[in-house]
C-alpha positions as CSV (number, residue, x, y, z in Angstrom):
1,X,96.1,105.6,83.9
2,X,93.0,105.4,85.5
3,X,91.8,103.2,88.9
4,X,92.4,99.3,88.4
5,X,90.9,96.6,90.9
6,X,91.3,93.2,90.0
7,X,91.0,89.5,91.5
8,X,92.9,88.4,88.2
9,X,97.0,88.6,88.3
10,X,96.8,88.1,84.9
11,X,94.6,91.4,84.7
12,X,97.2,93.5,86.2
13,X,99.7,95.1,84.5
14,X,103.6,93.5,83.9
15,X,105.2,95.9,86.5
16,X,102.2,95.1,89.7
17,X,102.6,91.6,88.8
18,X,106.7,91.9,89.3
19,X,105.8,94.3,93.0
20,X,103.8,91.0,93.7
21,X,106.4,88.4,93.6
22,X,108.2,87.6,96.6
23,X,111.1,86.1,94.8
24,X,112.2,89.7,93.1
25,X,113.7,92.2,94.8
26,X,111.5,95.6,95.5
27,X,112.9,98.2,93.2
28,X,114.6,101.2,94.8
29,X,111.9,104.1,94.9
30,X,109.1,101.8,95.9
31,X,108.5,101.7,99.5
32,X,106.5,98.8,100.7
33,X,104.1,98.5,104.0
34,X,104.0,95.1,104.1
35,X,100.5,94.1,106.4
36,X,101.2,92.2,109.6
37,X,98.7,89.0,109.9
38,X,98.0,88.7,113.9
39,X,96.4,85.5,115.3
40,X,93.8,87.4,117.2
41,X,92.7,89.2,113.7
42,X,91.8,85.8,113.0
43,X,90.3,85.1,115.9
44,X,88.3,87.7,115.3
45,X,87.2,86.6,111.7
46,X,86.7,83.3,113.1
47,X,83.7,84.7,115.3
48,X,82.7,87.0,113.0
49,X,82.4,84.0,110.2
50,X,80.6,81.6,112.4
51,X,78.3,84.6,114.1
52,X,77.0,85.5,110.0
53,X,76.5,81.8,109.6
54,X,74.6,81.7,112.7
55,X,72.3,84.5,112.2
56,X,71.4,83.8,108.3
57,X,70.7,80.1,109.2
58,X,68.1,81.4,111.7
59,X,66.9,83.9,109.4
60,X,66.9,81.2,106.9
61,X,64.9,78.6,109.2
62,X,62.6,81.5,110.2
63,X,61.9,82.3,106.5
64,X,61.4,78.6,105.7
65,X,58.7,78.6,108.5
66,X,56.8,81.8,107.3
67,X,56.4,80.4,104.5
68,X,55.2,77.3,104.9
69,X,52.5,78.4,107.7
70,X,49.0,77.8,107.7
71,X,48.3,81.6,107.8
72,X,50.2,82.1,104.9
73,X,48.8,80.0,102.3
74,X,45.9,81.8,101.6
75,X,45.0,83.3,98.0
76,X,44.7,86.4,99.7
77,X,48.4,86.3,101.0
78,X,50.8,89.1,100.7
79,X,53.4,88.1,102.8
80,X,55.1,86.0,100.5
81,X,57.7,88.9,98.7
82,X,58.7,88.9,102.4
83,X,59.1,85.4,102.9
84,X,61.5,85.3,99.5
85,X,63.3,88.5,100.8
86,X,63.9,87.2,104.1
87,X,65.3,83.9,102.6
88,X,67.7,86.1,100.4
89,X,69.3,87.8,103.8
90,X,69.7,84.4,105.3
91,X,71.3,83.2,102.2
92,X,73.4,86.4,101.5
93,X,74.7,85.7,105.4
94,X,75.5,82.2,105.2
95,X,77.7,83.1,102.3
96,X,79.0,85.9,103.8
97,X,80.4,83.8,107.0
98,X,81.4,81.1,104.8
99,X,83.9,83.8,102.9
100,X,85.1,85.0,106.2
101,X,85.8,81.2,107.2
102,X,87.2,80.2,103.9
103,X,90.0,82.9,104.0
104,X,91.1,81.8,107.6
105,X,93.1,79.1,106.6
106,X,95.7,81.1,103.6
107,X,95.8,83.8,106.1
108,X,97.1,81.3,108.9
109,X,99.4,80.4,106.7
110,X,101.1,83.6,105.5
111,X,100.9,84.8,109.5
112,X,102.9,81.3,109.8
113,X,104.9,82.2,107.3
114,X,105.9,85.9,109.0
115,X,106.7,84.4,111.8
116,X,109.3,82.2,110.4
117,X,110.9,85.6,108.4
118,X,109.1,84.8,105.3
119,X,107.8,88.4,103.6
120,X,104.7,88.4,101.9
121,X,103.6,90.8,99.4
122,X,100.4,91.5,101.1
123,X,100.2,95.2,101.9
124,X,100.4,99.0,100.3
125,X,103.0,99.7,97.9
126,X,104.2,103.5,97.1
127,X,105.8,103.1,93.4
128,X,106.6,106.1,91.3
129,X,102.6,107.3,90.7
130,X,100.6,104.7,91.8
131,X,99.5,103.1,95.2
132,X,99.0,99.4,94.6
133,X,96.9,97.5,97.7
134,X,97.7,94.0,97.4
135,X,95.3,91.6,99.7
136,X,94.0,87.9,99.7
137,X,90.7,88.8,97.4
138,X,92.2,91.5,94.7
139,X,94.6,94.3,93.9
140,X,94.1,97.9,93.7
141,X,96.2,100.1,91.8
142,X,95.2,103.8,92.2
143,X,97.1,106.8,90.4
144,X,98.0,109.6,92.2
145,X,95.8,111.7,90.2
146,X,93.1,109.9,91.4
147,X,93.9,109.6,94.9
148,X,92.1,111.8,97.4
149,X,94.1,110.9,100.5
150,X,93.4,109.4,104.1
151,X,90.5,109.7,106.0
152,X,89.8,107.7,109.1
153,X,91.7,104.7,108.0
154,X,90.8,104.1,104.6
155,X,92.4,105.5,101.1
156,X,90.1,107.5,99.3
157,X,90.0,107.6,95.5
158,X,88.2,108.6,92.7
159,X,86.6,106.4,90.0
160,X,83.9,107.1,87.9
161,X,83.3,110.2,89.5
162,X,82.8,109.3,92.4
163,X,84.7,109.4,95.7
164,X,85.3,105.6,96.4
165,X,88.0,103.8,99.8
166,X,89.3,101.1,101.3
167,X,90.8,100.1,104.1
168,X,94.3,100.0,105.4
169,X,95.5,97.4,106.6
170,X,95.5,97.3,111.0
171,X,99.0,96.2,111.5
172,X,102.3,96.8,109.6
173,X,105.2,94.9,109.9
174,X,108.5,97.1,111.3
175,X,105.9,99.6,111.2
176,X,102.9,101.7,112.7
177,X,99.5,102.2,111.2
178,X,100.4,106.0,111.4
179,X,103.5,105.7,109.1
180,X,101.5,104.7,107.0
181,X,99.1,106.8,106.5
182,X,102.0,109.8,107.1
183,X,103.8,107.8,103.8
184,X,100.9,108.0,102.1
185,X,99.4,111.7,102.5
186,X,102.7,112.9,101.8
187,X,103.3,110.9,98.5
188,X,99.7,112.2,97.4
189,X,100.6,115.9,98.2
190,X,98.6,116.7,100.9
């Protein structure tokens, strides 16, 4: 089996998609880190959100006024690449906070949701070979063959030849960050 990310449930294998389900029990031998959603992590992805929206509207603006100076217009112009460049960052920002903001209100939700004793199945799952991350945008299922183990924070793994990571999640429910990470290096042998 080789790495696996994917947005698409239907994508994943029968067994992920059964991990995934809150209404079926987590088979013995799996141990689950489930992640804790905090309200000021959203808080913090609130400012974040609105401070990219911010900055690529006034890159944005700023673009939209290079452009369309006097100074600018002549034949002899070669500003305008930059002018189109800078109008991609703005745009690239703007989209950027909007994602942050977007994924506010499910995440509100599940914290909700935690609160009230609900589990979610949003976390790091050590099944048999494979460490699955589950999060709101995709899945990750890494082999242990192809993991490479922790380093500041984030799994490291292989794919494609190349040494690729993500992060861990920053709070575990019933748990610390560092039992993680202990769980993990130790079911990838190091």
């Amino acid at each position: 089996m080789d790495v696996l990310i994917s947005s698409q449930p239907e994508k994943l294998p029968p067994e992920v998609r059964a991990l995934q389900d809150p209404a079926r029990q987590i088979p013995a031998g799996t141990r689950f880190f489930e992640e804790k959603f905090v309200f000021g992590g959203l808080v913090q992805q609130l400012g974040l959100g609105i401070a990219l929206m911010v900055v690529g509207v006034l890159v944005l603006l700023f673009a939209i006024v290079v452009m369309f100076s006097p100074s600018n217009t002549t034949v002899y112009s070669d500003t305008s690449q930059y002018d189109v460049w800078l109008a991609v960052i703005g745009l690239v920002l703007v989209l950027g906070g909007y994602i942050f903001l977007s994924t506010l209100k499910s995440k509100y939700r599940t914290m909700k949701q935690q609160q009230s004793g609900i589990a979610s199945r949003y976390g790091i799952f050590l099944s048999g070979d494979v460490l699955i991350s589950t999060n709101l945008f995709d899945t990750t299922v890494v082999p242990r063959s192809r993991c490479r183990g922790v380093k500041d924070g984030a799994v490291q793994y292989e794919l494609n030849g190349a040494v690729k990571s993500f992060a861990l999640p920053k709070e575990i429910v019933g748990a610390d960050r560092g039992a993680l990470e202990s769980a993990i290096r130790s079911w990838a042998g190091d």
